[in-house]
Steps between C-alpha positions, in 0.01 A plus 500: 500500500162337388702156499607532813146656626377185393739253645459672814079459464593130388702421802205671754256297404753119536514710868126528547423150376791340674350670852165394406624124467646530823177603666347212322748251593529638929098477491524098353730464762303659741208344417657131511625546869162579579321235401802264595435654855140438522567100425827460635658523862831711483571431871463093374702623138788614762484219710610275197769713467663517811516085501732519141827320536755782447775232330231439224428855446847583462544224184222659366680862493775352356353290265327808394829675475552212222242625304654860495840361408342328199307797469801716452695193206196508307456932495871473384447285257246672298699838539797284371277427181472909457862600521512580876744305742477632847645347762304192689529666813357789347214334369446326866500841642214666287295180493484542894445881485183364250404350755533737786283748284255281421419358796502820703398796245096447384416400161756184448682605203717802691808267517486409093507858434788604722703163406416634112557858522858462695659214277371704186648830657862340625515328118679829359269402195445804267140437358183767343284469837812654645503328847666176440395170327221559717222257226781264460573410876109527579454207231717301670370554837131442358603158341687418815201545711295337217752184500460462892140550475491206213681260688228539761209467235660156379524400861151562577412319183650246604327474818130539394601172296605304783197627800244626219221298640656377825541865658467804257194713459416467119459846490864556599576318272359650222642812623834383441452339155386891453756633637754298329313565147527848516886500613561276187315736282681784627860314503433365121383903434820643627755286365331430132613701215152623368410591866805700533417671233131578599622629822753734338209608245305546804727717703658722230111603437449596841844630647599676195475841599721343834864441378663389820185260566489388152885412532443303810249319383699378174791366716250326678376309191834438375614357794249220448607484108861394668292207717293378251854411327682390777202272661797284654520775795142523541462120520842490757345784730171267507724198666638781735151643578332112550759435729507844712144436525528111595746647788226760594212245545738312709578793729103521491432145583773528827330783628178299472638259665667669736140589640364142504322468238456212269486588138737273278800675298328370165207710624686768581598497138182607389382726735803678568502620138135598517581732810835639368295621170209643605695694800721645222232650339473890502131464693645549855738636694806258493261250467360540835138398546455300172822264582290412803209452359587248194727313841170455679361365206723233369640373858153474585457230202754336681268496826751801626344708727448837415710643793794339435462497126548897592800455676675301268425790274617800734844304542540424172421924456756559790796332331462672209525797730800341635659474234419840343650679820794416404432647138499795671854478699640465124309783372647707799858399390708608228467326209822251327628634139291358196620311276569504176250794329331407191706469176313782327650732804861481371383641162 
């Protein structure tokens, strides 16, 4: 009883802190459209808008689409690389759902958990946390984000070497040389054996007297033990991810287009990284508010007005809502068989 007691305490306060994130993440976003409103026409913002040529928007969506498609191959392939062989479709169909949560349930990581907690459940995998391979298929779903989220690092790096002193702010880019620092540190952490082994250390000290989390937590590490001996996969989902994310930037770079404005594709390469990264970050609401703000700032190195800078933003923001609308349709509809369940199931 005293276990459970104290899972139940341990799981109030993730609620508490979780709302109190939220609050802090509405009020950035709050705050941003604000101050964007105090500088910026919206009647001008909407204006822009209106004058986008539809036949360019609609590449974009489907160029987007791309990137979910590739999305989806490189997901599969690192649940491949654990044992688990759903179907592609499958894989198409939660990615999208991801999607739909994220974008339209606060706090940006929503979809991960629901695309985690669903494929661990439907596994049919027996394991001590009792719910599925839950740590396993949360590893992969952290390294898939991570992989997407590299291929935009080494894309931004990329830029800041070709417009470092022509058009970048030097503190930007020192931001990203941060940035990217840190990732590797945390990357080379993770998949290393002695930092496997620290984090283990780490969490039996502190989730010992918490079985099920304890459990969790080890299938999360040994998923990474699989990766760090199979870096093959790892370095075949970072071709998928660089080119979902060269198709992205091009979907971006129509839609700024598609307003009239004149910002080069090789450009576009480096800022549309920038923006995609700092709009994922859990400081907003869907990124809304900050994704507009770091817009106005690097179109306006590229004598981009700050109005339309904004609207290339909020149509950039609305295919993504495109596009997760229809993560919702396949939520609402019944789901195809999985595929084959992992081979520790048939045991």
């Amino acid at each position: 009883m005293s276990g459970e007691r104290e899972l139940k305490n341990v799981a109030r306060g993730k609620h508490h802190r979780r709302t109190l994130f939220l609050l802090i993440k509405i009020l950035i976003s709050a705050s941003l459209i604000v101050l964007l409103t105090r500088y910026i026409s919206f009647r001008e913002v909407f204006h822009v808008m209106r004058g986008s040529k539809i036949g360019l928007v609609v590449i974009a969506v489907l160029l987007c689409n791309g990137l979910m498609l590739l999305g989806a191959r490189r997901w599969q392939l690192l649940l491949n690389a654990l044992d688990y062989h759903p179907a592609y479709l499958d894989i198409v169909r939660r990615v999208y759902i991801c999607l739909f949560f994220n974008v339209f349930i606060p706090g940006n990581l929503a979809g991960e958990v629901v695309r985690t907690v669903s494929l661990a459940r439907g596994s049919g995998k027996s394991t001590e946390s009792g719910d599925g391979d839950v740590g396993g298929v949360a590893a992969s779903v952290a390294t898939d984000r991570a992989v997407g989220l590299l291929a935009l690092i080494l894309l931004a790096l990329g830029g800041t070497l070709l417009w470092f002193k022509e058009i970048l702010d030097p503190r930007i880019v020192r931001s990203i040389y941060g940035f990217a620092a840190v990732f590797a540190l945390m990357a080379l952490f993770l998949l290393s054996g002695p930092g496997q082994r620290v984090l283990e250390y780490c969490l039996t000290r502190l989730l010992g007297h918490f079985p099920q989390l304890l459990a969790t937590g080890k299938q999360f590490i040994n998923v990474y033990r699989i990766y760090r001996r199979n870096p093959v996969v790892l370095l075949k989902a970072l071709s998928l991810s660089l080119c979902a994310q060269l198709l992205s930037i091009y979907g971006f770079y129509l839609l700024v287009r598609s307003l009239g404005l004149n910002i080069g594709y090789l450009k576009m390469l480096t800022f549309a990284p920038i923006i995609i990264i700092v709009s994922c970050m859990p400081m907003s609401v869907s990124g809304i508010g900050v994704r507009e703000a770091i817009t106005v700032l690097l179109f306006g190195r590229a004598g981009i007005g700050q109005e339309e800078a904004v609207a290339a933003s909020l149509l950039f923001f609305i295919t993504q809502i495109i596009i997760a609308a229809s993560g919702g349709i396949a939520y609402l509809l019944p789901a195809p068989k999985s595929g084959k369940p992992h081979p520790e199931n048939s045991q």
